[in-house]
C-alpha atoms as one frame of an Amber mdcrd trajectory, in Angstrom:
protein
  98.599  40.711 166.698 101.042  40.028 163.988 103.916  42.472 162.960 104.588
  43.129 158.828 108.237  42.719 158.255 108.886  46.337 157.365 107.746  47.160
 161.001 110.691  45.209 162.485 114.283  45.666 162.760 115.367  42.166 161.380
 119.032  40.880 161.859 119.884  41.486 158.181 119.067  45.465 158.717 121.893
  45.540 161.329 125.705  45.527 160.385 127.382  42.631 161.938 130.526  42.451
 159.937 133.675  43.940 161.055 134.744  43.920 157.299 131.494  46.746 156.883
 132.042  48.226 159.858 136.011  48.965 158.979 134.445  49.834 155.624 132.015
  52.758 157.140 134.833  54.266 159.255 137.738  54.046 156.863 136.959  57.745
 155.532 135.380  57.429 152.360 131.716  57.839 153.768 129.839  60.518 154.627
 128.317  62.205 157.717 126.228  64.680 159.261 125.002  65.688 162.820 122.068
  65.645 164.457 122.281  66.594 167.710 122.670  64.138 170.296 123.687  61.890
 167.098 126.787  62.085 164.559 125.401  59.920 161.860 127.809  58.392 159.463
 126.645  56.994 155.967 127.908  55.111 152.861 126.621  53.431 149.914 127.216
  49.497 149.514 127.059  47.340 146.080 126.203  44.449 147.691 123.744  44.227
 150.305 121.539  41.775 152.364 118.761  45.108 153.367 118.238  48.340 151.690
 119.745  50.198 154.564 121.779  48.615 157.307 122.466  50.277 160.377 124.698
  50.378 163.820 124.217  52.305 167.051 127.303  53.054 169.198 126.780  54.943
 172.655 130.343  55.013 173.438 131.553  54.554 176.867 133.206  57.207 177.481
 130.042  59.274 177.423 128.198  57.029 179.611 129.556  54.792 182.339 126.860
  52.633 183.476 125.692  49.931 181.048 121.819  50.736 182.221 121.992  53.917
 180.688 123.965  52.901 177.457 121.479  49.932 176.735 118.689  52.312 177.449
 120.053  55.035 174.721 120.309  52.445 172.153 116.615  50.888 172.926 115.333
  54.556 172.028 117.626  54.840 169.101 116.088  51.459 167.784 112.904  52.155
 168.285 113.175  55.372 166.913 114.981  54.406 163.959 112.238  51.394 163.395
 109.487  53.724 163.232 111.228  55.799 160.827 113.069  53.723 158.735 110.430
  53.544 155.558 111.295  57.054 154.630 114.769  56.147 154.179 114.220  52.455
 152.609 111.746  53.593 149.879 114.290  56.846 148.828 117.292  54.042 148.627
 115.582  51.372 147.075 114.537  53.536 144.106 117.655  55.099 143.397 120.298
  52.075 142.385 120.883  49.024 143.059 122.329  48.473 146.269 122.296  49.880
 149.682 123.558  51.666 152.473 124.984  51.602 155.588 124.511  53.942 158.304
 126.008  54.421 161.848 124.336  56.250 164.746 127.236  57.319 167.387 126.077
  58.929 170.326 127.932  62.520 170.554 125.752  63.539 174.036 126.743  62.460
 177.727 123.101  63.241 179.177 120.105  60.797 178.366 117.984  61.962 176.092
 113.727  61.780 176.138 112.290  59.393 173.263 111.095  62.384 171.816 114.594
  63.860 171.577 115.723  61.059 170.312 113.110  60.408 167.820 112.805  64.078
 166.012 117.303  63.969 165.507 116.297  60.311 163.869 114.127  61.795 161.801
 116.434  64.951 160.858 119.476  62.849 160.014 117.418  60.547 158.345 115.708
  63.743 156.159 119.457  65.045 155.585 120.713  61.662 154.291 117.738  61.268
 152.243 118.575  64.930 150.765 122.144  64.232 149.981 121.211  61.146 148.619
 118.758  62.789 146.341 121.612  65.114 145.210 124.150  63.031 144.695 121.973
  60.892 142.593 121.324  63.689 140.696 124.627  64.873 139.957 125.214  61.473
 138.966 122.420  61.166 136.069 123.306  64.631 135.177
């Protein structure tokens, strides 16, 4: 059983450099919520993936490291399964990419099909104000 590329989450889909990641909270991005999830986006010139991401269950919200490594497998997945909506609406807009942030805002674990249907609602109202944007833009 072999797995296409787009079905993975490779290493250059995830943000890695602290350079980015200072870049995505420095205020000049954007962000919306999706409950359990504040999602924070930007656009990038230069990028190694359409869409990078990072997932952040903070701490404070949950103590054990069981439950914050379990909140970001679901987010993962979740996003994975997801992610071509995103990918094809960024890749034909311009040329370069995004990067997105998933902080968990909830101190309560979540089902996978919680999780999964705020994915897919932050992911339809980036894609929106993306679309927008891009508009305005051309306009």
């Amino acid at each position: 059983m072999s797995r296409k590329s787009s079905d993975t989450l490779s290493k250059a889909e995830r943000i890695t450099s602290r350079i980015a990641i200072d870049k995505l909270f420095a205020g000049t991005s954007s962000s919306v919520t999706a409950y359990p999830f504040r999602v924070v986006y930007m656009r990038q010139e230069q990028t190694k993936a359409p869409v990078s991401v990072i997932i952040s269950v903070p701490k404070k919200r949950f103590r054990n490291a069981v439950d914050r490594n379990r909140m970001k497998r679901l987010v993962r997945e979740a996003y994975r399964r997801q992610k071509h909506h995103l990918s094809n609406a960024v890749g034909m807009q311009q040329e370069g990419g995004l990067l997105i942030a998933f902080i968990c805002i909830t101190s309560h674990m979540c089902t996978y099909q919680t999780v999964y249907s705020s994915i897919g609602k932050a992911l339809d109202k980036i894609d929106g104000n993306l679309f927008r944007d891009y508009n305005n833009i051309e306009s």
